[in-house]
N, C-alpha and C positions, 0 to 999 in steps of 0.2 A: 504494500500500500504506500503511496507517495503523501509524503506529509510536508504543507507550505507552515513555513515558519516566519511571521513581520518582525524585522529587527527595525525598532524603529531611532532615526536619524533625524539629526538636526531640530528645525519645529514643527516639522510634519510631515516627515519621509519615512517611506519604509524602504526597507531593504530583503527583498523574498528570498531565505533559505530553504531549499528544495530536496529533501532527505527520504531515503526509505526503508531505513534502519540496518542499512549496512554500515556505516559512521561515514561515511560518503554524503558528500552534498554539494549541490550545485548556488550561486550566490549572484542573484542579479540584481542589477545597477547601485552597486555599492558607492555612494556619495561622500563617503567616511568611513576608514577601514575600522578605527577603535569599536565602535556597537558590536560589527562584524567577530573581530578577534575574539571579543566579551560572549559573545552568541557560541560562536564556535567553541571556544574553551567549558561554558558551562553545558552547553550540550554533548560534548563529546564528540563531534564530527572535527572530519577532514574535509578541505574541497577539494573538488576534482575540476573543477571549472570557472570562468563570470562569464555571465551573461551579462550583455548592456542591448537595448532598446535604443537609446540615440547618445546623443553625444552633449546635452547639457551637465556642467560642473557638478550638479547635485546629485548626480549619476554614477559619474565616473572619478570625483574627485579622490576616491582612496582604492582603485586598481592599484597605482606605483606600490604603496608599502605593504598590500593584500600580494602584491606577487613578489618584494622582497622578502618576504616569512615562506610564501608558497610558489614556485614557478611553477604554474598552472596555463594553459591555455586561456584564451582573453576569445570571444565570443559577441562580435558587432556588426551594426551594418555596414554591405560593401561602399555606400555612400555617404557616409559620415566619418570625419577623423575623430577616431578614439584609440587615445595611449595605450600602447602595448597589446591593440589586437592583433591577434594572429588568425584567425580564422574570419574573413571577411564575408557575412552572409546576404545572401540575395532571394529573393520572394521564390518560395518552392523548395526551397532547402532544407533538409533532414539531417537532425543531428541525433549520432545515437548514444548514449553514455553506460557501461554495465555495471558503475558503481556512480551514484544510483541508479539502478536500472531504468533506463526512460530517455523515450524518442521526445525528441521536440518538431516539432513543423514550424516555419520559419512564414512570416504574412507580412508585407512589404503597406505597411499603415503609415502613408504620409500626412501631414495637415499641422500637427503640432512640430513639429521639424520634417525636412523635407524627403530625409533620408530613415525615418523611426521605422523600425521593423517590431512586429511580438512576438510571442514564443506559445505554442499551443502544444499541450500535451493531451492529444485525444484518445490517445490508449489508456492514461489513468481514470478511477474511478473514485472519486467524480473527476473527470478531463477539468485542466487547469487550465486558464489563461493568462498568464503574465503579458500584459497592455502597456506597461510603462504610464505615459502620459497622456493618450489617447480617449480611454473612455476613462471614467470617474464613478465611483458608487454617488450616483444622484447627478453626474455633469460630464464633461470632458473634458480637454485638453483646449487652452488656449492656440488661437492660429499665430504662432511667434512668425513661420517661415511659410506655410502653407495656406490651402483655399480651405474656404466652407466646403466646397463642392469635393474637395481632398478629405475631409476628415469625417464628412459624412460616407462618403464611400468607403474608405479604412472603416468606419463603425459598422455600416452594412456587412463588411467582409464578416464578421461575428453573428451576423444573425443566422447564420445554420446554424450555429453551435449550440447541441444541448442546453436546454436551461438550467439544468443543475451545474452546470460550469463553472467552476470558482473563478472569480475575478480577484485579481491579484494586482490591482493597481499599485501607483506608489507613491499615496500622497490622504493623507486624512481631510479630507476637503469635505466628507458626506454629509455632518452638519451644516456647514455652510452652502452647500448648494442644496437643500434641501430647503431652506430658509427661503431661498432664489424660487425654490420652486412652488413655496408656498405663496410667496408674492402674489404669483400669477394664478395658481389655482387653491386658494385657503380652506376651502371644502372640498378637495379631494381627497378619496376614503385611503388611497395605497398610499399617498406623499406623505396625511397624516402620522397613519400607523407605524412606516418606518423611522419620521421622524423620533417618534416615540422610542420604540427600539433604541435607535442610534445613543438618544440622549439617555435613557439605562445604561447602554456599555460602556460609554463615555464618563458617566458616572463614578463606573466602578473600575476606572481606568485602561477599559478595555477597549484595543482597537474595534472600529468598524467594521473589520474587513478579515477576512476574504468576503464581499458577495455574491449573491449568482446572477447570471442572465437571466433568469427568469425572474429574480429581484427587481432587478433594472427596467428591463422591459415595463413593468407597472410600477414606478414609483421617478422614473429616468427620465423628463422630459424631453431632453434629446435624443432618446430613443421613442417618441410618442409625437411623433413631426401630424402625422394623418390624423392627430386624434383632435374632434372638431373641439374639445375643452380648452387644448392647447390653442389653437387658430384660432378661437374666437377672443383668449385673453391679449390676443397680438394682435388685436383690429385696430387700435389705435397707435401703432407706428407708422410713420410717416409713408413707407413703403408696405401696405397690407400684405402680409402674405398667400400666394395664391397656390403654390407648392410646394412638395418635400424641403426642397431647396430653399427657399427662399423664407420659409417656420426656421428651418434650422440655422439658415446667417443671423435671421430675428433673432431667435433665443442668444445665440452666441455673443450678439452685438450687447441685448437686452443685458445679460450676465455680465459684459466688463465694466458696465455701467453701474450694475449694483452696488 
């Protein structure tokens, strides 16, 4: 069984440790090796790997001294520079590891940087999603380098994905865009509920996260573009929205604004 571990970083990153009780683990977008080292030593693992999603600082800032302690393979996109990858991955790409045992599929998700790839583990149970920046439990990924029409597609590419899918984002944002989401729909029965949730875990100092797709989907406004609750709270932007497209630059614009 594959077990995601949040090692959390900075003031609101996580760091996903990917283990399946071999003492093997895999460690993606480590922004700060310290949490990391702290994780590893009290759990007992070894990595075999990093994984990186893109190539922002908060990411990749403690690869150097995670690979002075460990020379390990480094695991990025072919389109992004990131320190000390050695394995430069491209959309279609299969990675396979036997300590921990576990395939990744490689998905080439632009919009929050131009070159962001995620890592899908569809052979575990529950299949994992490590998205980086992309989607968000409750929002997604700012356009720093990328279009709407890029980051909604990258998010499309996940709607086959079973809903019990663990999302493994890497950033505790799900209070606050939930907040966002109540703005716009404050009697909504799923936005409610999980706020509720969220604000118990968070309480009891408990990440958010991992969520699932099938979370998202009902409580995820930018995954709810067609839904006429959403389009009708966006009537009063200056540009109404009339399409997928055009809900989803609303919301995104709507949200930097908040």
């Amino acid at each position: 069984m594959l077990h995601v571990h949040p090692v959390p970083a900075f003031h609101d990153n996580y760091i996903w440790l990917l283990h399946d009780g071999s003492g093997h683990c895999l460690i993606t977008d480590p922004g700060d090796a310290a949490p990391v080292i702290a994780a590893l030593d009290d759990l007992g693992l070894t990595p075999t790997a990093i994984l990186v999603t893109h190539h922002h600082p908060d990411h990749i800032a403690g690869i150097a001294p995670l690979l002075a302690r460990w020379p390990i393979p480094v695991y990025g996109p072919a389109r992004e520079n990131i320190p000390g990858c050695s394995h430069r991955l491209h959309d279609g790409d299969q990675i396979r590891f036997d300590a921990p045992e576990v395939t990744l599929d490689v998905l080439d998700v632009p919009g929050h940087t131009l070159g962001h790839i995620a890592y899908y583990v569809a052979r575990a149970e529950p299949p994992v999603l490590l998205c980086g920046d992309t989607l968000f439990s409750g929002g997604c990924g700012r356009l720093f380098e990328g279009t709407a029409a890029q980051l909604q597609h990258s998010l499309d590419r996940y709607a086959g994905m079973p809903g019990h899918t663990l999302l493994c984002c890497t950033h505790e944002y799900t209070e606050a865009n939930l907040r966002f989401a109540l703005s716009l729909l404050p009697q909504d029965p799923a936005i409610g509920r999980r706020m509720t949730e969220v604000r118990a875990l968070r309480a009891q100092g408990r990440p958010s996260l991992p969520s699932t797709l099938a979370e998202e989907r009902q409580s995820n406004v930018f995954l709810r573009c067609e839904d006429p609750a959403v389009i009708k709270a966006l009537a009063n932007d200056a540009e109404e929205p009339v399409d997928r497209l055009s809900v989803f630059t609303a919301l995104r614009a709507r949200k930097d604004r908040f």
